[in-house]
C-alpha positions in Angstrom: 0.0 0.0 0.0 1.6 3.3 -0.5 0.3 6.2 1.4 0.5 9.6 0.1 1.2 13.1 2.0 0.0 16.1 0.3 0.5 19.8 1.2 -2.4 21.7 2.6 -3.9 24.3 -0.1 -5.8 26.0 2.4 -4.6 29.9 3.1 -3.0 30.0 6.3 -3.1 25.8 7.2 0.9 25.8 8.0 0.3 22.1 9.7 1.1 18.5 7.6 -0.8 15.7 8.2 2.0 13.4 8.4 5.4 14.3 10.3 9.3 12.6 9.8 8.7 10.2 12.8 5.7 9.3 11.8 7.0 7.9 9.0 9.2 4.7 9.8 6.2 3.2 12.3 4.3 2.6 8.6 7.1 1.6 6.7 7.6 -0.5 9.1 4.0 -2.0 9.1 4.6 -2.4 5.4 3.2 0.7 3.4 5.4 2.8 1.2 5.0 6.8 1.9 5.4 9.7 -0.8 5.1 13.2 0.4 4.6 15.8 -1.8 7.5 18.0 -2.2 7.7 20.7 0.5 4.6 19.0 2.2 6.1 19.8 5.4 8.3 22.7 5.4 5.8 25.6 7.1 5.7 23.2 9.9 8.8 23.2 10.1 9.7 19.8 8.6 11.9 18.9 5.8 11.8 16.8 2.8 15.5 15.0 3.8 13.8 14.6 7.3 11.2 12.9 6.1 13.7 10.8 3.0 16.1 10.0 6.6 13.1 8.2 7.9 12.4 6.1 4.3 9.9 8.1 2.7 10.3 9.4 -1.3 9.5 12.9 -2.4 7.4 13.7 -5.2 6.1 16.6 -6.9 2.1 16.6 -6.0 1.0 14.8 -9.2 2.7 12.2 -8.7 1.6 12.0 -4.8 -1.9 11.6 -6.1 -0.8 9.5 -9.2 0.5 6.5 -7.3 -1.4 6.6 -3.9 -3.8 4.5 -2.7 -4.5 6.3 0.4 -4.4 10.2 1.0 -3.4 12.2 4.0 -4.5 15.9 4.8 -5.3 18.1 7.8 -7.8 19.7 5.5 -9.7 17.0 3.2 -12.4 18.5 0.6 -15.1 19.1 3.1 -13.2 20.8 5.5 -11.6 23.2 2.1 -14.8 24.5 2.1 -15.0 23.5 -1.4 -14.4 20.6 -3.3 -11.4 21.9 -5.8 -9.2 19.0 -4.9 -11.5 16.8 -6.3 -10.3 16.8 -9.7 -7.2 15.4 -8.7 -8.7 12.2 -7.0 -9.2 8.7 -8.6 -12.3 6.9 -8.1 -10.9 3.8 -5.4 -8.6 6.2 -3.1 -9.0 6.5 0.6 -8.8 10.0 2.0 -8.4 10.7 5.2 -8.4 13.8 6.9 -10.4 16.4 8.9 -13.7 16.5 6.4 -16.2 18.7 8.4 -18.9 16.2 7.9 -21.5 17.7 9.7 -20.9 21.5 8.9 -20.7 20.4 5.2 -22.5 17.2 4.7 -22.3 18.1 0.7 -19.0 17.1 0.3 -19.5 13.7 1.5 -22.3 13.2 -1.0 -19.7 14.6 -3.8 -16.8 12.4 -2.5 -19.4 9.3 -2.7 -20.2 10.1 -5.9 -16.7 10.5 -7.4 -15.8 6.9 -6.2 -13.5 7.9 -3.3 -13.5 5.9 0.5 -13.3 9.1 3.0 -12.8 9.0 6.3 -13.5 12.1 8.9 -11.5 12.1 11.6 -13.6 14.8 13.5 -15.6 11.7 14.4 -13.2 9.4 16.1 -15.7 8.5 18.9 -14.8 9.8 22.4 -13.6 5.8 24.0 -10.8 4.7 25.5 -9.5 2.6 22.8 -9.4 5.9 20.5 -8.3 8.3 22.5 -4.4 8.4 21.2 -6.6 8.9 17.4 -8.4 12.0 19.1 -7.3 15.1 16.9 -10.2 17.1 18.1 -8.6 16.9 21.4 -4.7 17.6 20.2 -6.2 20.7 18.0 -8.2 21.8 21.2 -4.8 21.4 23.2 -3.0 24.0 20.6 -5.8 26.4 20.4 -6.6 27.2 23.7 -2.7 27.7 24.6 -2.8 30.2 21.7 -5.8 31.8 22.8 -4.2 32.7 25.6 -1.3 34.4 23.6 -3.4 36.3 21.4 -4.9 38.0 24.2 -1.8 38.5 26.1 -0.6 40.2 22.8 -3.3 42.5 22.3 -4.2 43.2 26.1 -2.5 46.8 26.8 -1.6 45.4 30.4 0.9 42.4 31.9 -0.9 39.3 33.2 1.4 38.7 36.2 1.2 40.4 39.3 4.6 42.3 39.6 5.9 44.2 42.8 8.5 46.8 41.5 10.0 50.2 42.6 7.6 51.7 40.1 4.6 50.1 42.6 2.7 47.0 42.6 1.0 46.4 39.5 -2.4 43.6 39.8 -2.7 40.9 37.6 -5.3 40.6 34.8 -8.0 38.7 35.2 -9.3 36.4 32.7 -12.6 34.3 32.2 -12.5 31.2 30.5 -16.4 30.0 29.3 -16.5 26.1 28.8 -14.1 24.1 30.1 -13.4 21.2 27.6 -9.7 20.4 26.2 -9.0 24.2 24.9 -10.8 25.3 27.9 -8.5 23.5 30.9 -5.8 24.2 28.1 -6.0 28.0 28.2 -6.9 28.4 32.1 -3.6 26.3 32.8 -1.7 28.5 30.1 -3.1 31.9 31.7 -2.3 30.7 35.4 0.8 30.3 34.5 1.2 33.6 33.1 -0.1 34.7 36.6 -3.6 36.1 35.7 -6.3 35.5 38.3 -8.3 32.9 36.3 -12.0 32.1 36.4 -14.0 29.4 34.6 -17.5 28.1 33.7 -18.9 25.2 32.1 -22.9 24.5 31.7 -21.4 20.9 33.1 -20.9 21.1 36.7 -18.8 17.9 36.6 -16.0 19.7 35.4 -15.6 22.0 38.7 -12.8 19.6 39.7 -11.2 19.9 36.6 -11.1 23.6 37.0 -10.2 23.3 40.3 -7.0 20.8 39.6 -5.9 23.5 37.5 -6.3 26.6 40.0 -9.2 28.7 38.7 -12.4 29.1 40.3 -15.0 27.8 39.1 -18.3 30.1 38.7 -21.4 28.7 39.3 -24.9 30.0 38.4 -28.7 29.3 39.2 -29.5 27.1 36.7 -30.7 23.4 35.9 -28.2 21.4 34.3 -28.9 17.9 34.8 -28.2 16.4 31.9 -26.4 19.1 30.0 -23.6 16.7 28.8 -24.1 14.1 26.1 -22.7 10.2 26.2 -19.9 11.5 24.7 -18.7 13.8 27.5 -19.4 17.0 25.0 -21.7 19.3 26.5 -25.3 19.4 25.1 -27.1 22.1 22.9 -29.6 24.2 25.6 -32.9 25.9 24.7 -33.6 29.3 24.4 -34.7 30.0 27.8 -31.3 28.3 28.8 -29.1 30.6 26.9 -31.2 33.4 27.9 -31.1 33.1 31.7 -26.9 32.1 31.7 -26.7 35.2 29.5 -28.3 37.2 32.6 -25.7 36.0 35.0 -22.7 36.2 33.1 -22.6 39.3 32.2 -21.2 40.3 35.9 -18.7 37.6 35.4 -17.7 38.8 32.0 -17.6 42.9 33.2 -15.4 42.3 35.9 -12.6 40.2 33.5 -10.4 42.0 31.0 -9.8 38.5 29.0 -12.7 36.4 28.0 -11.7 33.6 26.1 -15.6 31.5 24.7 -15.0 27.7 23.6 -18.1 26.3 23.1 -18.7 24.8 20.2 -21.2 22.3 18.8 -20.2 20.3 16.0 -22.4 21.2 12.8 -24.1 23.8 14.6 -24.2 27.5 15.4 -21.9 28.3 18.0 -24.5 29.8 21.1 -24.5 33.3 21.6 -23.1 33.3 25.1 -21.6 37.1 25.4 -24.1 39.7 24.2 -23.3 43.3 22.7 -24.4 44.7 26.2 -21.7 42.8 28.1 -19.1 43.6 25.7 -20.1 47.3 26.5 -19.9 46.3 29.6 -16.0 45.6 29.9 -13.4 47.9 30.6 -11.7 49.7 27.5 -8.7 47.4 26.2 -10.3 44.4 27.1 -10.2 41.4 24.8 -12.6 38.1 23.6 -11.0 35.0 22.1 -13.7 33.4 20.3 -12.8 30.2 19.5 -16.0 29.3 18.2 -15.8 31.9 15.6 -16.0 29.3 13.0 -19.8 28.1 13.6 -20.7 32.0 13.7 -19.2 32.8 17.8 -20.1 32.8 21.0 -19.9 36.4 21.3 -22.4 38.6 19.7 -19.9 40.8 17.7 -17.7 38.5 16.8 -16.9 38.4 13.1 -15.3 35.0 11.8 -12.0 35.0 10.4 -11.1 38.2 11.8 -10.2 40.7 14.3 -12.1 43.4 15.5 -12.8 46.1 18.1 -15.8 47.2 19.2 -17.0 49.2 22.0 -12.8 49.4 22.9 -13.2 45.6 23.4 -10.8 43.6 21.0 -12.7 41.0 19.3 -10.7 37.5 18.0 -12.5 35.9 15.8 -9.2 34.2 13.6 -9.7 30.9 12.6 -6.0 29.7 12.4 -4.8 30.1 15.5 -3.7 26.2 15.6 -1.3 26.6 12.5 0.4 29.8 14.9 2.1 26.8 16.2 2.4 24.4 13.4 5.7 22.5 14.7 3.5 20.7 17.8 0.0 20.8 16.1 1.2 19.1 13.0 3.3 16.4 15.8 0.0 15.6 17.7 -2.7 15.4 14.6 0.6 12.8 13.0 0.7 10.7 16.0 -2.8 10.2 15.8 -3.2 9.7 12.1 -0.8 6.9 12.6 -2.2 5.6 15.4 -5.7 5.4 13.6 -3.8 4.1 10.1 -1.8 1.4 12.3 -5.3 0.0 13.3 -6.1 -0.8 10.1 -3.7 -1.8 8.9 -2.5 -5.7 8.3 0.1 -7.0 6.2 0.7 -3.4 4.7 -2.9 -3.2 3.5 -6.0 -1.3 4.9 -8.5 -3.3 6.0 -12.2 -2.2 7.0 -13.7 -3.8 9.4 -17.3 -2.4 9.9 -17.6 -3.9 13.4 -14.4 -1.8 14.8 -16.3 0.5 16.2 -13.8 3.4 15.2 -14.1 2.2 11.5 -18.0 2.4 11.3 -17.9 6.0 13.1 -15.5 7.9 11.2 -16.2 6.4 7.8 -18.1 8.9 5.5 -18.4 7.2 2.3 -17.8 4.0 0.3 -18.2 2.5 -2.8 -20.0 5.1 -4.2 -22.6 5.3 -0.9 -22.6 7.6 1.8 -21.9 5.2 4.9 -22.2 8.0 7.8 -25.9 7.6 9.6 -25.4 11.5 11.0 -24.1 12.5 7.2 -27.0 10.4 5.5 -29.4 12.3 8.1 -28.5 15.7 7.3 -28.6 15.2 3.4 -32.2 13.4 3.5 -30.9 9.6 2.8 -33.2 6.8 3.3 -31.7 3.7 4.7 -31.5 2.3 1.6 -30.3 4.8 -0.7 -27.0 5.8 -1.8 -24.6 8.8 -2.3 -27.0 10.6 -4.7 
């Protein structure tokens, strides 16, 4: 089997899908790798790096000439559009981040074109997978960044400092939802000594928030069974969102950082910070919306972009995992190979629809969506295919 490493297309995606030490663990299973030329380089990775470790370099046409299976961090779904396409040959096995359920479409295009996709967005949330888990080695990156972006852009320090000048008090920073990127950027602002505060609409988390040395905010309001099997939390009503709106917006005027990560796969990000709590905050403050991509958490926010508003500094960039492209591009290898090593016997891919992680994250196949939540969202009846 020879697997294939292409270079991200997408503006501003510095990461690779597959990194140097990556590399020897499948030759050694038996597959042959080809990255395309330069695949790596923005991440900081080399084409004799990757030759040292016994793959070949090719120019990109050739990458898709010869493999059987395709590695990206961004497949066609998650490109937004399906330009790569073209360069696919009915029988090939993509695998990549696909945004399945944001862009459903895609799949449908991919069945139709004869290509085996997998989405790694859905590597199900069990023990067995968790070293295959990219959401969680993304979230890990972007909540460290967040913090740096709004160190950056805050006009004061986060530590507290004692000098001859006088004594100057720490910046305070509010962390809303408390997943991966959540604990990742309270742990990442307490160690830049800001007074840290968190919340989560799961109140099992307090511990976690705790561990970590923030304080955990609590408000009046009913959240048995906010979190899903999966351990993500669950989409609330109106009346929900409404109410926690009420009694954050104390919480969020008394913080000069905000950093909002809740996100729900395939759906609008909820509005948790309104226009009247971002007047609310002192001048100079900042929001890190990491949910900018499903619309943001805050009112204002504008996706893709940075903004101010009200004197409030507004993050609403989409990239802030390739800022550090070196580790990102590490952790989303380790688990690509991880994932590929479990399917992997005699150097050739084998399905096996019973593997649990197999069924979840495969998309499409022989020309048939094979995704029940993709297959939902595109009107498929049980019996029909990718048309």
């Amino acid at each position: 089997m020879i697997i294939g490493v292409l270079g991200e297309t997408h503006p501003g995606e510095n990461r690779v899908a597959l990194v140097p030490a990556s590399v020897a663990p499948l030759v050694k299973a038996g597959c042959e790798i080809v990255v395309e030329r330069g695949a790596g380089a923005r991440a900081g990775f080399l084409d004799p790096a990757y030759e040292a470790k016994g793959a070949r370099i090719a120019e990109r046409s050739e990458v898709l000439s010869v493999a059987g299976v395709l590695l990206q961090v961004r497949g066609p779904g998650a490109l937004g559009d399906e330009a790569d396409l073209s360069g696919f040959r009915s029988g090939q096995v993509l695998v990549g981040t696909q945004d399945p359920l944001g862009n459903p479409q895609a799949t449908a295009r991919m069945a139709e074109a004869g290509l085996t996709a997998f989405s790694l967005e859905l590597v199900p949330r069990i023990t067995r997978a968790q070293s295959m888990d990219i959401l969680s080695s993304m979230a890990t990156v972007a909540g460290y960044q967040a913090v740096l972006e709004a160190a950056r852009r805050l006009p004061r320090l986060f530590p507290m400092l004692m000098t001859a000048a006088g004594t100057l008090a720490p910046a305070k920073v509010f962390v809303v939802g408390v997943g991966v990127a959540g604990l990742q950027a309270i742990a990442t602002a307490k160690r830049l000594g800001a007074v840290v505060e968190a919340y989560d609409v799961r109140p099992a988390v307090k511990e976690q928030v705790i561990s970590v040395g923030a304080k955990f905010v609590e408000f009046d309001l009913e959240t048995e069974g906010a979190e899903d099997k999966g351990g993500y939390a669950k989409e609330q009503s109106d009346e929900f969102i409404r109410r926690q709106q009420e009694q954050m917006a104390a919480v969020v005027a008394r913080n000069d950082v905000v950093i909002t990560t809740a996100a729900i796969p395939g759906r609008k990000s909820p509005v948790l910070v309104t226009e009247a709590m971002v007047q609310g905050m002192a001048p100079g403050s900042v929001i890190v919306d990491l949910a900018a991509e499903r619309g943001g958490n805050c009112e204002l926010t504008v996706s893709g972009e940075t903004v101010v508003r009200h004197g409030v500094t507004i993050v609403g960039e989409l990239d802030l995992v390739s800022h550090k492209p070196y580790h990102a591009s590490q952790m989303y290898s380790k688990n690509v190979e991880t994932y590929l090593k479990s399917m992997i016997t005699d150097g050739e891919l084998v399905l096996d629809l019973e593997d649990e992680v197999v069924a979840e994250t495969l998309l499409c196949r022989d020309g048939a969506v094979h995704c029940a939540r993709v297959r939902g969202l595109l009107g498929l009846d049980a019996g029909q295919g990718g048309e």
